[in-house]
C-alpha positions in Angstrom: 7.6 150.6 0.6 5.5 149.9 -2.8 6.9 146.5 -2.9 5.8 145.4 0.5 2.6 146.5 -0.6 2.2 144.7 -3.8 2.6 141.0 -1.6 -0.5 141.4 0.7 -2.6 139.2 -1.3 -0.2 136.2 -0.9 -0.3 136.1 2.6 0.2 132.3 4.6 -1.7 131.9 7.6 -1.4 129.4 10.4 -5.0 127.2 10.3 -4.3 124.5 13.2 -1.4 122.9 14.7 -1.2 119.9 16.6 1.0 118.8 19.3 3.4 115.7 18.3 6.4 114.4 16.9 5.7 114.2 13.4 8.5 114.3 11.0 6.5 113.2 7.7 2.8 113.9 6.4 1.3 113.5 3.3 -2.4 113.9 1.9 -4.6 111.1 0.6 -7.7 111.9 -2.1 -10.0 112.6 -0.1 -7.6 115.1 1.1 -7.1 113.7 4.5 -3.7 113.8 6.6 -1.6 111.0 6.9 0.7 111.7 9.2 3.7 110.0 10.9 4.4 110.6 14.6 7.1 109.1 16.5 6.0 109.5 20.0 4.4 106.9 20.1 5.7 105.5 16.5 2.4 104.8 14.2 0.9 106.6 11.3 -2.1 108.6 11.7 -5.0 110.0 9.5 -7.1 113.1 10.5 -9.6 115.1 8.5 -8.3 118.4 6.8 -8.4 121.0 8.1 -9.8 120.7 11.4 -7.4 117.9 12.4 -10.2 114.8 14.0 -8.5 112.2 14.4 -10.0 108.8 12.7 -7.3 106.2 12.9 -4.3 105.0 13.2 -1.3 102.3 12.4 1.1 100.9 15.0 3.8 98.3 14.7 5.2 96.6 17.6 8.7 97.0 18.0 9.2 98.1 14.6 9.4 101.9 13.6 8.9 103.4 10.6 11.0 105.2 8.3 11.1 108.7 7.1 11.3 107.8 3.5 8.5 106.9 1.8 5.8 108.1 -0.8 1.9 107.9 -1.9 0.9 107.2 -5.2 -2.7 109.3 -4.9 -4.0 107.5 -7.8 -4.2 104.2 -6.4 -4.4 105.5 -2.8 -1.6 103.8 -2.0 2.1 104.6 0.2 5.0 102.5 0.7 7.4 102.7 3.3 10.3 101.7 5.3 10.7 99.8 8.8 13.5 99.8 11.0 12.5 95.6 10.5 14.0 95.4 7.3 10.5 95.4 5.7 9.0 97.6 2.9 5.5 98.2 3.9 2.2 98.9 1.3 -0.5 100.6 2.5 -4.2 101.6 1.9 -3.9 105.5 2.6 -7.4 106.0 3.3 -8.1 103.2 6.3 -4.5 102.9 6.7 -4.1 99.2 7.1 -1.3 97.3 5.6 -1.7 95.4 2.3 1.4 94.0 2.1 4.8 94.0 3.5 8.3 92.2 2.2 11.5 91.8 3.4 14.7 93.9 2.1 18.0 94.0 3.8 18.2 97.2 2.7 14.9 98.4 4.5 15.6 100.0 7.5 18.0 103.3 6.2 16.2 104.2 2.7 16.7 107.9 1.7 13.9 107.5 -0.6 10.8 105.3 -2.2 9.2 106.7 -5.3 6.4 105.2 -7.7 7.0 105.0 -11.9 4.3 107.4 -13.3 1.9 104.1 -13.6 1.8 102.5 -9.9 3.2 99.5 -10.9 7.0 99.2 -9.8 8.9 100.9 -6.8 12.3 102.7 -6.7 14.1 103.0 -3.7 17.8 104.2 -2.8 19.2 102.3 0.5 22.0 103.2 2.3 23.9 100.1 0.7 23.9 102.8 -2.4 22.4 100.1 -4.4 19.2 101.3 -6.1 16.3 98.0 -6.2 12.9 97.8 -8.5 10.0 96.1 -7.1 6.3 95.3 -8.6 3.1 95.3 -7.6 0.7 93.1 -9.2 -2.5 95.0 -9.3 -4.7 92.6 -10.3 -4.1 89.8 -8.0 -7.5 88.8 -6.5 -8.1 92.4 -6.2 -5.7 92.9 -4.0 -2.4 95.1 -4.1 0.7 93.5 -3.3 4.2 93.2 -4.0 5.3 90.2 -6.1 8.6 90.4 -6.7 12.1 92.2 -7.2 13.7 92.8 -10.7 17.0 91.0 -10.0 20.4 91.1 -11.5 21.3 93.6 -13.9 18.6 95.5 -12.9 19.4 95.9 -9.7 22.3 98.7 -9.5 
């Protein structure tokens, strides 16, 4: 058949694989994997594509959620705990930057950054969609300062 011919040049091949219960990964900019296994729960980054492993992030007691997002700009990802906390994180040495408290935390279907860094989106189960903001600029160091309240919270 012609037309099986014509799609040999956009063949997908399997590289690695690793052994794990991952249900999320992402890459940072230096192209490195972040990737979230449940068993045990933590976040790991490896290099790309040979998988070496080079750290990781655990929380006691506290697992993380499958909903969340990188902003590769800022090398930055946000998400979810089953603690009720929204966590931000440096995605290349993976340690946390800051963390806050939502009631809404622990069941978010999704976390997404505005085109500039600065505020976060997320939908909770509750239905209610909240805006929060990081300051930046604040000693140099990212963090969350506050949420938009009231009318802008939907």
């Amino acid at each position: 058949n012609n037309n099986n011919n014509n799609n040999n040049n956009n063949k997908i091949t399997l590289v690695k694989r690793i052994t794990g219960n991952y249900r999320y990964a992402m890459f940072n900019s230096l192209n490195q994997i972040i990737a979230f296994n449940c068993d045990p729960n933590c976040v790991e980054l490896f290099t790309f594509p040979d998988f070496v492993f080079l750290t990781s992030l655990a929380r006691v007691d506290d697992e993380w959620s499958p909903a969340m997002t990188i902003n590769p700009t800022l090398d930055t990802f946000v998400c979810a705990t089953s603690t009720k906390k929204i966590v931000v994180v440096d995605a290349l040495t993976l340690r946390v930057k800051h963390e806050f408290s939502s009631d809404a935390a622990n069941i978010i279907w999704s976390i997404v950054f505005d085109n500039d860094g600065k505020d976060i989106l997320f939908a909770p189960m509750t239905g209610r969609l909240s805006v929060w903001n990081i300051d930046h600029s604040h000693n140099g160091v990212k963090h969350v300062t506050n949420r938009i309240p009231g009318a802008n919270e939907l």
